[in-house]
Gaussian input, Z-matrix of N, CA and C with variables (Angstrom, degrees):
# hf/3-21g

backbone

0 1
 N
 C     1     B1
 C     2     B2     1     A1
 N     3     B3     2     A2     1     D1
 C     4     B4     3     A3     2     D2
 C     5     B5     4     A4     3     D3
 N     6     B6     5     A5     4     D4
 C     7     B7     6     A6     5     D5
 C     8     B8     7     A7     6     D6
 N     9     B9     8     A8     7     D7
 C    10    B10     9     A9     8     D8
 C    11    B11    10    A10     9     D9
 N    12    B12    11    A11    10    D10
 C    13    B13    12    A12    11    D11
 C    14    B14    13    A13    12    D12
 N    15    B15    14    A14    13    D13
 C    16    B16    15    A15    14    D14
 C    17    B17    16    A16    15    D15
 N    18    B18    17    A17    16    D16
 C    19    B19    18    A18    17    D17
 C    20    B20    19    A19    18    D18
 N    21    B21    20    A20    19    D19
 C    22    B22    21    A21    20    D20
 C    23    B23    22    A22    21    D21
 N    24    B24    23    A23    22    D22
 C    25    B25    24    A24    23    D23
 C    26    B26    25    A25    24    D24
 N    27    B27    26    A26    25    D25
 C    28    B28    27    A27    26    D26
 C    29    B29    28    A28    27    D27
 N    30    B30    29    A29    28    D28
 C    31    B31    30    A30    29    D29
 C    32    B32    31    A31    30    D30
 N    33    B33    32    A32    31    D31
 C    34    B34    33    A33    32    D32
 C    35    B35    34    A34    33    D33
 N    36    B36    35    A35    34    D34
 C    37    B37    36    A36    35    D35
 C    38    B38    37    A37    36    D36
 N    39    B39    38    A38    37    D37
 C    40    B40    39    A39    38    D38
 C    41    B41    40    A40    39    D39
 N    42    B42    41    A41    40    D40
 C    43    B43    42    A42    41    D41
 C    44    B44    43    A43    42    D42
 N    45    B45    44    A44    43    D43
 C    46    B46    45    A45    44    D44
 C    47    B47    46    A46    45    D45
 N    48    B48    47    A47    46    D46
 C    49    B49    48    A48    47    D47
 C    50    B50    49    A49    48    D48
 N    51    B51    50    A50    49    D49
 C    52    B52    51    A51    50    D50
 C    53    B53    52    A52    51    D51
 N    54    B54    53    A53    52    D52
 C    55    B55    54    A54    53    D53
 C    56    B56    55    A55    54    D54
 N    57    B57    56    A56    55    D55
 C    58    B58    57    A57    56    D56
 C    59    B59    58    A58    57    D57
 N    60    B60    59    A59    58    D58
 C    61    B61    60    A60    59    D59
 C    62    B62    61    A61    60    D60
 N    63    B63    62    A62    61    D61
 C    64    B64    63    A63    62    D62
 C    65    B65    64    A64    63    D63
 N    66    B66    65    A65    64    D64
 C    67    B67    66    A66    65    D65
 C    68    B68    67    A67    66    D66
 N    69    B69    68    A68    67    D67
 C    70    B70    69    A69    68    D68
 C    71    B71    70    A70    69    D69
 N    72    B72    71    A71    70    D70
 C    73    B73    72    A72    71    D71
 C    74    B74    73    A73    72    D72
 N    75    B75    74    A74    73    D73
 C    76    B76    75    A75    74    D74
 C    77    B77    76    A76    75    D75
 N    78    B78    77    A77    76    D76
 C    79    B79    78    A78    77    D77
 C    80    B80    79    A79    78    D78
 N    81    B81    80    A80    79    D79
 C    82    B82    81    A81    80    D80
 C    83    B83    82    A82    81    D81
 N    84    B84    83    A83    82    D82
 C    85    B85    84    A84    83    D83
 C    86    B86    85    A85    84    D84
 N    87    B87    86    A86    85    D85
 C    88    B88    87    A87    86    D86
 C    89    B89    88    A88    87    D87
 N    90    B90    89    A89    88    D88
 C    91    B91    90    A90    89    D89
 C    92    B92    91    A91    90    D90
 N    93    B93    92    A92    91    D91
 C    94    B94    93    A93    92    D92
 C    95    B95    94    A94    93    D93
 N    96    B96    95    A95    94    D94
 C    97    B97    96    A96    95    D95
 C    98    B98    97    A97    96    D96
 N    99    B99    98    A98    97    D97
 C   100   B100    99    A99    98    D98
 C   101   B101   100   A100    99    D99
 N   102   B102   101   A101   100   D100
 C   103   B103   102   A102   101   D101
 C   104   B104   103   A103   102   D102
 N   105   B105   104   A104   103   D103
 C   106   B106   105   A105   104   D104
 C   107   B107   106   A106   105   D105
 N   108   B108   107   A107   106   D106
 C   109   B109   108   A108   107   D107
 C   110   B110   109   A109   108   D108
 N   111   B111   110   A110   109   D109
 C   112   B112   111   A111   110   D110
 C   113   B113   112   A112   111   D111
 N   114   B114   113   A113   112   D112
 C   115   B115   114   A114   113   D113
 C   116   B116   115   A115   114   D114
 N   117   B117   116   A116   115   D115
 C   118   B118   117   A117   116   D116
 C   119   B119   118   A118   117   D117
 N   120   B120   119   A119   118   D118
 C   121   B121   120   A120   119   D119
 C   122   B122   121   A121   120   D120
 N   123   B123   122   A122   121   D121
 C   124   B124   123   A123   122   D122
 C   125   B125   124   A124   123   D123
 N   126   B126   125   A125   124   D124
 C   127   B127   126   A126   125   D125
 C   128   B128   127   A127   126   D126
 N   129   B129   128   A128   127   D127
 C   130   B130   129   A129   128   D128
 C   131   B131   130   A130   129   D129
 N   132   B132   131   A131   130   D130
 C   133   B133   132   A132   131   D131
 C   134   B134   133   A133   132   D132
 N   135   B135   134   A134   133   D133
 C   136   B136   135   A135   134   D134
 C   137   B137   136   A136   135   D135
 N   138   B138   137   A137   136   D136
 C   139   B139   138   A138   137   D137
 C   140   B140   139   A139   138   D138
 N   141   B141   140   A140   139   D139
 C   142   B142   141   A141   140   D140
 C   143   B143   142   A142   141   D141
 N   144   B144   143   A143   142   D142
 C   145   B145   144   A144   143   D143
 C   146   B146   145   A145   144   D144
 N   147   B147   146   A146   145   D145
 C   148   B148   147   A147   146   D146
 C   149   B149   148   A148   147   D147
 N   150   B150   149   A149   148   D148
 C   151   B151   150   A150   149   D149
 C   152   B152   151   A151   150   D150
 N   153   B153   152   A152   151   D151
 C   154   B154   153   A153   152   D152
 C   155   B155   154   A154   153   D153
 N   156   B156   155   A155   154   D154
 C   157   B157   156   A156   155   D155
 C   158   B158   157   A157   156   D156
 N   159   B159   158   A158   157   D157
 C   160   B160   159   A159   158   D158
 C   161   B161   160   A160   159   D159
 N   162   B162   161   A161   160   D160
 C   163   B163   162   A162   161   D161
 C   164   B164   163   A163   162   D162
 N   165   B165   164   A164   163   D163
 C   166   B166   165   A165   164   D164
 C   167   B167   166   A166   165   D165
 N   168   B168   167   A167   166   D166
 C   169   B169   168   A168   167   D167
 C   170   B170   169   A169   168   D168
 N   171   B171   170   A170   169   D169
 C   172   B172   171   A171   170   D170
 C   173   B173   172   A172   171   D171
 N   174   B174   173   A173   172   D172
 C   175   B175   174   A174   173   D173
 C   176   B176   175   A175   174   D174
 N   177   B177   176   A176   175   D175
 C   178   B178   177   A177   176   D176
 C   179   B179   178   A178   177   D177
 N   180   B180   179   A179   178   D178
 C   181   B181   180   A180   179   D179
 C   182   B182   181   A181   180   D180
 N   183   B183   182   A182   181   D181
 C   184   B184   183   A183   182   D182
 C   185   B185   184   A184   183   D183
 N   186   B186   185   A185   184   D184
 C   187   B187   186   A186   185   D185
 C   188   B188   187   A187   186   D186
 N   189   B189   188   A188   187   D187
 C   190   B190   189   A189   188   D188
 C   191   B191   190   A190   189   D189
 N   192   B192   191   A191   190   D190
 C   193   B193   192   A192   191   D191
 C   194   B194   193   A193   192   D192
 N   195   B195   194   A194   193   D193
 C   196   B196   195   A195   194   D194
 C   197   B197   196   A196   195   D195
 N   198   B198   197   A197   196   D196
 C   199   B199   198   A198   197   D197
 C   200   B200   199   A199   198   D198
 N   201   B201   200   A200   199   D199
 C   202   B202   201   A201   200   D200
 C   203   B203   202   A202   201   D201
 N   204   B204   203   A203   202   D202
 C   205   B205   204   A204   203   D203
 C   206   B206   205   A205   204   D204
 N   207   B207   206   A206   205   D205
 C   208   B208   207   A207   206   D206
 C   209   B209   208   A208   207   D207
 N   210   B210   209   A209   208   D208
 C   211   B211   210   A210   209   D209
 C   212   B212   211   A211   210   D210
 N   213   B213   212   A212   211   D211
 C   214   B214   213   A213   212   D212
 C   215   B215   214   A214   213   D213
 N   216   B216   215   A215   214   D214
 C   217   B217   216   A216   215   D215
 C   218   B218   217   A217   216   D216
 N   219   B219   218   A218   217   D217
 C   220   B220   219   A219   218   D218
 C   221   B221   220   A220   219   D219
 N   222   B222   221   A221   220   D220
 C   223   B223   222   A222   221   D221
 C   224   B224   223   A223   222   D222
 N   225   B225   224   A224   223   D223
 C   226   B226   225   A225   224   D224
 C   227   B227   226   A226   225   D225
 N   228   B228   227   A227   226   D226
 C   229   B229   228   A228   227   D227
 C   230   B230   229   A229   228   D228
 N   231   B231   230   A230   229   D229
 C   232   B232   231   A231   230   D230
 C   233   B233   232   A232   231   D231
 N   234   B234   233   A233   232   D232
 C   235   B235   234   A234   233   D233
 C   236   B236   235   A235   234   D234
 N   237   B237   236   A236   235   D235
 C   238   B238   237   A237   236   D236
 C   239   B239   238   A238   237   D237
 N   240   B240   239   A239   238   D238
 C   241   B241   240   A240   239   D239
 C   242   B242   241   A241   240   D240
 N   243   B243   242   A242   241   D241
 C   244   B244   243   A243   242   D242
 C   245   B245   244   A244   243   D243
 N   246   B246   245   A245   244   D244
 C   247   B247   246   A246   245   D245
 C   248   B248   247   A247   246   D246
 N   249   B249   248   A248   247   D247
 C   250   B250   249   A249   248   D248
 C   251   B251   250   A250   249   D249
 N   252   B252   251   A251   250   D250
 C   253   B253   252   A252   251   D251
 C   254   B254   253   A253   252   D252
 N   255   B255   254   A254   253   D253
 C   256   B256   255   A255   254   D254
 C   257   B257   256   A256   255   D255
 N   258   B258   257   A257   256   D256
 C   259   B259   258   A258   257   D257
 C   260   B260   259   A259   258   D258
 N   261   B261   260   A260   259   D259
 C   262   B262   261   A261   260   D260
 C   263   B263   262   A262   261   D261
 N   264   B264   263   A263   262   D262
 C   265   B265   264   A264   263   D263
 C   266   B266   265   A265   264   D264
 N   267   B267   266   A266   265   D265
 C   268   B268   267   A267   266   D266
 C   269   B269   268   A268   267   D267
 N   270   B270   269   A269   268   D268
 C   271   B271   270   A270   269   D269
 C   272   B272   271   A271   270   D270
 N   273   B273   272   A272   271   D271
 C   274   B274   273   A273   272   D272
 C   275   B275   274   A274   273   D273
 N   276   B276   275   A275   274   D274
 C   277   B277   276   A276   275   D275
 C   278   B278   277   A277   276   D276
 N   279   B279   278   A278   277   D277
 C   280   B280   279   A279   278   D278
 C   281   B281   280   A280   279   D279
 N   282   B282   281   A281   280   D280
 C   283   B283   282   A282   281   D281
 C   284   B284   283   A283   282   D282
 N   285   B285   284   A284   283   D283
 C   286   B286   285   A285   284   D284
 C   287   B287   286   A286   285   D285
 N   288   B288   287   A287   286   D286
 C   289   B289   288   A288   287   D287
 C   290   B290   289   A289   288   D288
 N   291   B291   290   A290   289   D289
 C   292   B292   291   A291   290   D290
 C   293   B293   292   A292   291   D291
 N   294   B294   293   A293   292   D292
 C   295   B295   294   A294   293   D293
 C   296   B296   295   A295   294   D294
 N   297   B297   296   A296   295   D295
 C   298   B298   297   A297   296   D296
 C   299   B299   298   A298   297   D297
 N   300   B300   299   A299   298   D298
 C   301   B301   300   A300   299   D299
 C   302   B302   301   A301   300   D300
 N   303   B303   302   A302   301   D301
 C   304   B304   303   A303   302   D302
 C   305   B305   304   A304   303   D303
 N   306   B306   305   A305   304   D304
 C   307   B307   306   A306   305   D305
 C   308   B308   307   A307   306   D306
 N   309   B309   308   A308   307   D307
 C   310   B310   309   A309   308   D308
 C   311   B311   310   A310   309   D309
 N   312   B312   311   A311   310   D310
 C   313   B313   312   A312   311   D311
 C   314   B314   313   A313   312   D312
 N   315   B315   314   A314   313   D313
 C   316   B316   315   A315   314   D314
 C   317   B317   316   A316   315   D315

   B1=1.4405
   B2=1.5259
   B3=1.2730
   B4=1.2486
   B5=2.1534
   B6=2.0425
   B7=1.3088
   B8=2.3135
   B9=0.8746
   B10=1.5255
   B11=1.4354
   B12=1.2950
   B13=1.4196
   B14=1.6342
   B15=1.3274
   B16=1.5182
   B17=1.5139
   B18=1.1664
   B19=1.9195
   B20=1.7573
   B21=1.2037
   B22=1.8223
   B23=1.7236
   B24=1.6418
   B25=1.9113
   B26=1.5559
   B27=1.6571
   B28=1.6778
   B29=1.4535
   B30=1.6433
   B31=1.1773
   B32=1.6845
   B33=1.6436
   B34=1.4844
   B35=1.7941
   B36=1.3636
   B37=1.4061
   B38=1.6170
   B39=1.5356
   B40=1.3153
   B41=1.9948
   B42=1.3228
   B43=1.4234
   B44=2.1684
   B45=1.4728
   B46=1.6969
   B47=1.3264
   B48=1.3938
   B49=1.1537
   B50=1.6707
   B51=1.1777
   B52=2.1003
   B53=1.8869
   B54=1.2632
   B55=1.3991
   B56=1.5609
   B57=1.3967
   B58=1.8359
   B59=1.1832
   B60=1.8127
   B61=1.8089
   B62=1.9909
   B63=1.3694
   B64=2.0044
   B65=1.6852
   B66=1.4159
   B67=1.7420
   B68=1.4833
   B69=1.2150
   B70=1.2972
   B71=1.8850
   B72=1.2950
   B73=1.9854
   B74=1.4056
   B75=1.4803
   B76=1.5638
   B77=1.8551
   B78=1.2182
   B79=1.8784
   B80=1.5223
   B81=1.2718
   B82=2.1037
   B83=1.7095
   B84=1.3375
   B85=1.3946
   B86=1.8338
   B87=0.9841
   B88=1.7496
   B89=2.0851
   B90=1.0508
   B91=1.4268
   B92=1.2686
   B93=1.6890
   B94=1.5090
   B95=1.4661
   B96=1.7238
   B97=1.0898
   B98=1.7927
   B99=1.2002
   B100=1.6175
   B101=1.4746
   B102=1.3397
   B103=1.3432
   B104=1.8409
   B105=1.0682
   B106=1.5067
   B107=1.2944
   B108=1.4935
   B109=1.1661
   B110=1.3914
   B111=1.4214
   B112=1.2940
   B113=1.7271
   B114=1.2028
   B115=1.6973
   B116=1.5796
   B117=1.3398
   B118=1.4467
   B119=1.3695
   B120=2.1722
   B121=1.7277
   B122=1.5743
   B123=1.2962
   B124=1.2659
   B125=1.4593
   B126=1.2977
   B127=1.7559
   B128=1.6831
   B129=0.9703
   B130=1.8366
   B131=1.7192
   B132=1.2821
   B133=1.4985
   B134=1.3474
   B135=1.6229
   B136=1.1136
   B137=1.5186
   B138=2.0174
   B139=1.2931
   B140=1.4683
   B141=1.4331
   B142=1.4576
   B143=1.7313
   B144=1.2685
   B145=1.3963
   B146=1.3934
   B147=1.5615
   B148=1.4856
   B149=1.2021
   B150=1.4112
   B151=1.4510
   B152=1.8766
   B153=1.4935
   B154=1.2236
   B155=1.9265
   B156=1.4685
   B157=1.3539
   B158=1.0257
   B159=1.5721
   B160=1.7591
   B161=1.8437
   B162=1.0377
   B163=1.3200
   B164=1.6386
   B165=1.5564
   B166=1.2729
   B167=1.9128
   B168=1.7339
   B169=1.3555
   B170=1.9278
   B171=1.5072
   B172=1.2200
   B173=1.0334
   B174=1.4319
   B175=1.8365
   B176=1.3703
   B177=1.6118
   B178=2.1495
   B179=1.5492
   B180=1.4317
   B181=1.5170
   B182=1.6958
   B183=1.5048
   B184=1.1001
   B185=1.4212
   B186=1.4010
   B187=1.3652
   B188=1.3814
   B189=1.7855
   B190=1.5984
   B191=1.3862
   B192=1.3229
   B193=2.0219
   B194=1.5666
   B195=1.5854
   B196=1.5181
   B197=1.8495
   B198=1.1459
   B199=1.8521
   B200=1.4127
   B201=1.1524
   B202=1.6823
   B203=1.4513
   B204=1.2305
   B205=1.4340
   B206=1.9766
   B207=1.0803
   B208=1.5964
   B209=1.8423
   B210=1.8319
   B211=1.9825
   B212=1.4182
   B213=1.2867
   B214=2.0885
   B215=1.3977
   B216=1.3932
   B217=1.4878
   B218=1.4198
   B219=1.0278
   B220=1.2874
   B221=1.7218
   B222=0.9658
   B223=1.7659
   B224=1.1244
   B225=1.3434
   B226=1.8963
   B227=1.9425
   B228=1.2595
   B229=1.9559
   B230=1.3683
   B231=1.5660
   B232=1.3723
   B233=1.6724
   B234=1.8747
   B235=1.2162
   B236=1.4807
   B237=1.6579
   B238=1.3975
   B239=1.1623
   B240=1.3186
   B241=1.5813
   B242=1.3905
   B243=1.7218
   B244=1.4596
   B245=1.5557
   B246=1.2046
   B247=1.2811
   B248=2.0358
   B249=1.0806
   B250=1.1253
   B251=1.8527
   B252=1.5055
   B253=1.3937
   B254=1.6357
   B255=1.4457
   B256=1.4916
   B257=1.5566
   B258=1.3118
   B259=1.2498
   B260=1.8779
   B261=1.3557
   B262=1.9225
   B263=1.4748
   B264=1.1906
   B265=1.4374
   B266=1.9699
   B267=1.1936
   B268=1.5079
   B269=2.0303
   B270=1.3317
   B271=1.9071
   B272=0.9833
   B273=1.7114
   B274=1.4784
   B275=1.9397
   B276=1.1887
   B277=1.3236
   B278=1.4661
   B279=1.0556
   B280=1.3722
   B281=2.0664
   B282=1.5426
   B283=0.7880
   B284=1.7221
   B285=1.4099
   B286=1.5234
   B287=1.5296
   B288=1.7478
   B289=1.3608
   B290=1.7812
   B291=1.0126
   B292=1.3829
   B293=2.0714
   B294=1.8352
   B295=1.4855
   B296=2.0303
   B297=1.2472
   B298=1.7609
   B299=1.8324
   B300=1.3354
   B301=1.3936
   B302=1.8646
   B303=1.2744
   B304=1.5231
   B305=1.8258
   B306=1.0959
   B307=1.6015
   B308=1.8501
   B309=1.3018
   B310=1.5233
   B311=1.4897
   B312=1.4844
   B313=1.6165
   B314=1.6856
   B315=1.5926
   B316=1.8170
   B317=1.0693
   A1=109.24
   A2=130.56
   A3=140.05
   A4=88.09
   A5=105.44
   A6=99.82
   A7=83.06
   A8=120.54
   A9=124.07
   A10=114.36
   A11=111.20
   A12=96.34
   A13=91.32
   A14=137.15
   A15=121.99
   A16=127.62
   A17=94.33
   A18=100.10
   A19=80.00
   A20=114.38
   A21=98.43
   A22=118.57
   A23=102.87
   A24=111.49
   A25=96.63
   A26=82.38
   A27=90.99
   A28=120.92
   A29=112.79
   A30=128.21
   A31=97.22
   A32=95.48
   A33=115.58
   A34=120.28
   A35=104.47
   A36=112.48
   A37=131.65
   A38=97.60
   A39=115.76
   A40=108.93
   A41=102.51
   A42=135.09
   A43=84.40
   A44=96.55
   A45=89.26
   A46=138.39
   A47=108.33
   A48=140.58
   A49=121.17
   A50=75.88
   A51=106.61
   A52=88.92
   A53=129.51
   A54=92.26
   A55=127.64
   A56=96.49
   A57=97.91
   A58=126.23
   A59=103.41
   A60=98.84
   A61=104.76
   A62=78.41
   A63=63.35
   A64=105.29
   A65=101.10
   A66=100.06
   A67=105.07
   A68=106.68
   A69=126.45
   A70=137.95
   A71=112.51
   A72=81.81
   A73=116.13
   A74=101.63
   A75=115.35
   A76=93.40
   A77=82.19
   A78=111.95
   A79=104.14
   A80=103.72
   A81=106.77
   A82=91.88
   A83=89.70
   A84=100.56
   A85=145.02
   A86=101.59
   A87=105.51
   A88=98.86
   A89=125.56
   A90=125.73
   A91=103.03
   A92=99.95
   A93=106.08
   A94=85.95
   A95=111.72
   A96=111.02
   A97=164.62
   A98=102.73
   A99=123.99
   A100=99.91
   A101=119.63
   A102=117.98
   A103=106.34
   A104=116.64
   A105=123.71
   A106=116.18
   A107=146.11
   A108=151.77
   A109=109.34
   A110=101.56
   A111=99.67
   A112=145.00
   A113=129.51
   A114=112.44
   A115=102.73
   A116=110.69
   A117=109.71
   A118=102.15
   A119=91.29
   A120=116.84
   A121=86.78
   A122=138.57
   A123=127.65
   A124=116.21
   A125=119.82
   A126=113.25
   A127=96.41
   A128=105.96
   A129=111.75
   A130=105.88
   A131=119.66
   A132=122.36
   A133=99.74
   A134=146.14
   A135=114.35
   A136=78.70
   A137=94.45
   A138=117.25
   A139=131.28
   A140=117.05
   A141=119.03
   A142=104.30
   A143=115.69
   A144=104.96
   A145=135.09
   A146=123.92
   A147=136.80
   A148=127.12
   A149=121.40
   A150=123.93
   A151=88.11
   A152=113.66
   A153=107.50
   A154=89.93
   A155=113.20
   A156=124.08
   A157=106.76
   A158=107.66
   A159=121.39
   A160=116.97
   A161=111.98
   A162=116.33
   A163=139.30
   A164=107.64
   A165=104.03
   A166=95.22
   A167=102.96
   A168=88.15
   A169=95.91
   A170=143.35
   A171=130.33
   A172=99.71
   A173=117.34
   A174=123.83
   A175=120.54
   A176=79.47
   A177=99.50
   A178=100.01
   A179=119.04
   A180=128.01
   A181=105.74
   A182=103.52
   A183=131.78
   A184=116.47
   A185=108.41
   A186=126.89
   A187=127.73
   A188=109.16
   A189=106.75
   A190=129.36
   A191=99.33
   A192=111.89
   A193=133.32
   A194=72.34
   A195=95.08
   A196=106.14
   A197=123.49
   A198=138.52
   A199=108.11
   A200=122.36
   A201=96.28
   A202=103.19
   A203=125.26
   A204=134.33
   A205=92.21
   A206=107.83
   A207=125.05
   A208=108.27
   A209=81.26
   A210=91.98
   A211=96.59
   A212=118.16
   A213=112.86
   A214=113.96
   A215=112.37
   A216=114.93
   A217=118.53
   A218=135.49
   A219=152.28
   A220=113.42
   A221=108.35
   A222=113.23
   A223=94.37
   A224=102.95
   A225=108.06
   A226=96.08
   A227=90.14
   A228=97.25
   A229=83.25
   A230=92.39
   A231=120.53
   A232=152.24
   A233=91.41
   A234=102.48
   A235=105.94
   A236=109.85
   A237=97.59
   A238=114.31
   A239=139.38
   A240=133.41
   A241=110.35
   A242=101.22
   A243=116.38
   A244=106.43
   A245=121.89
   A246=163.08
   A247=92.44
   A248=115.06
   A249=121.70
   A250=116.41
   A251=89.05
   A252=106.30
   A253=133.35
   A254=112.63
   A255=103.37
   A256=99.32
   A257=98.26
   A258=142.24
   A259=91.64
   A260=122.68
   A261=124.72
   A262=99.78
   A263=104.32
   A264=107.46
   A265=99.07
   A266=115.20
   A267=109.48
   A268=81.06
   A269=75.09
   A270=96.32
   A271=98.47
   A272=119.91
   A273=121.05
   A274=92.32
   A275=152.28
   A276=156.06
   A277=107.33
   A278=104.11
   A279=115.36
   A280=119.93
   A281=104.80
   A282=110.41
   A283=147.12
   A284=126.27
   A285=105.80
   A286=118.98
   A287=112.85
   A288=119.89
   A289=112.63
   A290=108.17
   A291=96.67
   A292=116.80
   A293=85.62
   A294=69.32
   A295=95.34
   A296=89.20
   A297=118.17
   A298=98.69
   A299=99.95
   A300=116.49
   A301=100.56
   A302=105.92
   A303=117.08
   A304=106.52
   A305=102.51
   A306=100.22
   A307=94.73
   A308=124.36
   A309=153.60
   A310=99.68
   A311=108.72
   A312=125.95
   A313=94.18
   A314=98.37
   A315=103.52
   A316=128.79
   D1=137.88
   D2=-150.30
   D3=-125.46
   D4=148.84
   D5=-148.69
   D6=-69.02
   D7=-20.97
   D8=178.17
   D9=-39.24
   D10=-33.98
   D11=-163.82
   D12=-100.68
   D13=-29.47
   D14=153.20
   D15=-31.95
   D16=-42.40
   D17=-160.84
   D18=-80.14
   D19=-30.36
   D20=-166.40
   D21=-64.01
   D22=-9.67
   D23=179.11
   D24=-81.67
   D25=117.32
   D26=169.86
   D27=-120.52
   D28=-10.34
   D29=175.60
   D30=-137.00
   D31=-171.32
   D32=173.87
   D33=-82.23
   D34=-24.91
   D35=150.53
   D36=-39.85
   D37=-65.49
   D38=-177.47
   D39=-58.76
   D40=-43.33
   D41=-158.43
   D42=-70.16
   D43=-50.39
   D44=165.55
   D45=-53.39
   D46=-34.50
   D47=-168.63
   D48=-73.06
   D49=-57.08
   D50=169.16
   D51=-63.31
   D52=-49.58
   D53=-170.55
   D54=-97.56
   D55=-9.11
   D56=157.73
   D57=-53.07
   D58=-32.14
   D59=-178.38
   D60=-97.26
   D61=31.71
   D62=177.36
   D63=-97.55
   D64=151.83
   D65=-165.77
   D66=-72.21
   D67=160.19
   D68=149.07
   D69=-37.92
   D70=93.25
   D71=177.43
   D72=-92.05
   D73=170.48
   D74=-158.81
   D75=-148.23
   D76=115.10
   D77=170.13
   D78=-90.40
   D79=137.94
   D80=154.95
   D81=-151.23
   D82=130.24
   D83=137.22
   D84=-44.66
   D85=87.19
   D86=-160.35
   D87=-84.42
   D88=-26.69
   D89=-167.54
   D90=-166.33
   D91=149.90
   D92=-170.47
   D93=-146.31
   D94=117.78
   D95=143.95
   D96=-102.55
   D97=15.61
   D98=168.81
   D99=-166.03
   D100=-159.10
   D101=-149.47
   D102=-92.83
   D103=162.95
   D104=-139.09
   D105=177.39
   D106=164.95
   D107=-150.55
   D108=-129.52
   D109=-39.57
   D110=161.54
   D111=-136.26
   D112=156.99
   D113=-136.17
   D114=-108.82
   D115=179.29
   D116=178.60
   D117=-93.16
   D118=124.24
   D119=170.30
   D120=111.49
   D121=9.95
   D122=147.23
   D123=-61.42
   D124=149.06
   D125=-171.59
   D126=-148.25
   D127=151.46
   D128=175.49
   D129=-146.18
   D130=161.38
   D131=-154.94
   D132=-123.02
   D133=126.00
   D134=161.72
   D135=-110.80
   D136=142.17
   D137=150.66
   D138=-51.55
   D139=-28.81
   D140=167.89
   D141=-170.79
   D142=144.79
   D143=-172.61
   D144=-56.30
   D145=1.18
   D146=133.23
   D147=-39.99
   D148=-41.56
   D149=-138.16
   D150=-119.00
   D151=109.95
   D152=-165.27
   D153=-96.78
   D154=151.59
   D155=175.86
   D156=-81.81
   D157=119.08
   D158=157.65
   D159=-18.50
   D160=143.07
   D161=-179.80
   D162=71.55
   D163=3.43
   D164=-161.58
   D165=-91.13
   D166=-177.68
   D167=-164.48
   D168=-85.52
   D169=166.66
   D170=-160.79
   D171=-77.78
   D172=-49.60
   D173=-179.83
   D174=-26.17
   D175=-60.13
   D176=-172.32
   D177=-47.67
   D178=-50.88
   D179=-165.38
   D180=-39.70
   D181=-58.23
   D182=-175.61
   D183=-30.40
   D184=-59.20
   D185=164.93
   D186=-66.25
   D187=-32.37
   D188=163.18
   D189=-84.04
   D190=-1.87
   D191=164.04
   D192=-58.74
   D193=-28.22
   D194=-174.50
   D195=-89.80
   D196=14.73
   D197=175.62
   D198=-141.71
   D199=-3.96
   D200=-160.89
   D201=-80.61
   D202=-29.03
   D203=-164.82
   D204=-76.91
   D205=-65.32
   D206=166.79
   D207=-6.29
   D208=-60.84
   D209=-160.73
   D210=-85.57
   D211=-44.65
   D212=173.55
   D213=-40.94
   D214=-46.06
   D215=-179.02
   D216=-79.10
   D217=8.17
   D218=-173.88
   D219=56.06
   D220=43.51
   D221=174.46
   D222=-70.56
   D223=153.38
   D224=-175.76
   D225=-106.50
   D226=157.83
   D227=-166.06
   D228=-124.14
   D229=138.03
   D230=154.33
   D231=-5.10
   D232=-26.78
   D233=-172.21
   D234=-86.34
   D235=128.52
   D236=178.54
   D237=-77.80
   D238=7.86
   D239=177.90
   D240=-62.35
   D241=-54.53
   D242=-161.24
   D243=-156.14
   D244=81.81
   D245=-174.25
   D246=-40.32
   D247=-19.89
   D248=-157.45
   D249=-98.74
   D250=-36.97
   D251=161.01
   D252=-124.02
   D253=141.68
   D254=-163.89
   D255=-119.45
   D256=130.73
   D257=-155.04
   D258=-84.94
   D259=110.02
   D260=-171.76
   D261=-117.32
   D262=162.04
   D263=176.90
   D264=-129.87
   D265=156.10
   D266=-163.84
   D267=-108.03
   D268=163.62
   D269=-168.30
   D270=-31.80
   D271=-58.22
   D272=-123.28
   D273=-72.05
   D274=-161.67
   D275=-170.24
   D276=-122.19
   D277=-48.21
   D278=178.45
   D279=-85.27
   D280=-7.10
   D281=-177.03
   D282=-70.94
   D283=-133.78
   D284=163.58
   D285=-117.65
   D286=162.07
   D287=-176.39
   D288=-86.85
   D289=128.58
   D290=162.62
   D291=-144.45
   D292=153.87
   D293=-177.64
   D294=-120.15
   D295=175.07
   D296=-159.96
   D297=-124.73
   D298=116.51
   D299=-175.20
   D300=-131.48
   D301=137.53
   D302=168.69
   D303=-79.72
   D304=120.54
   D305=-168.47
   D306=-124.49
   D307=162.40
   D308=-177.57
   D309=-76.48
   D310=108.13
   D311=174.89
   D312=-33.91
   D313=137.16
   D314=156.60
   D315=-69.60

């Protein structure tokens, strides 16, 4: 999201408007290191960073609460590979990697 299309909400209309076109995020599991529920190339969708996807583990959530707003708005993450998606690690230590990309409504 670019600062233009903020300054463009001038009512509650607009303010509607602005959030129908906000993208989609998209989780995968990229690495799994000890035992876990879910595997690498698992993926889950949130419809908007409210709306948490059925099935994920609660913990993991926990940790992706803390980006979802981050990656919708297009803040750029840390990873120097791909600036675009940020690469989380779930509580557990031993657990799995995943990264969080803003992806184009289905």
């Amino acid at each position: 999201m670019k600062k233009e299309d903020f300054i463009q909400i001038k009512n509650h209309d607009d303010y509607l408007n602005y959030w129908k076109n906000l993208p989609q995020l998209k989780i995968t599991c990229v690495e799994k290191n000890e035992e876990c529920k879910h595997n690498v190339g698992d993926s889950f969708i949130f419809k908007n960073p409210y709306t948490k996807p059925e099935g994920v583990c609660t913990a993991l959530l926990h940790v992706l609460d803390l980006y979802t707003w981050r990656s919708t708005l297009g803040f750029p993450s840390w990873n120097s590979e791909d600036r675009s998606k940020f690469k989380l690690h779930c509580p557990d230590p031993k657990g799995t990697i995943w990264e969080m990309e803003a992806i184009e409504k289905e």
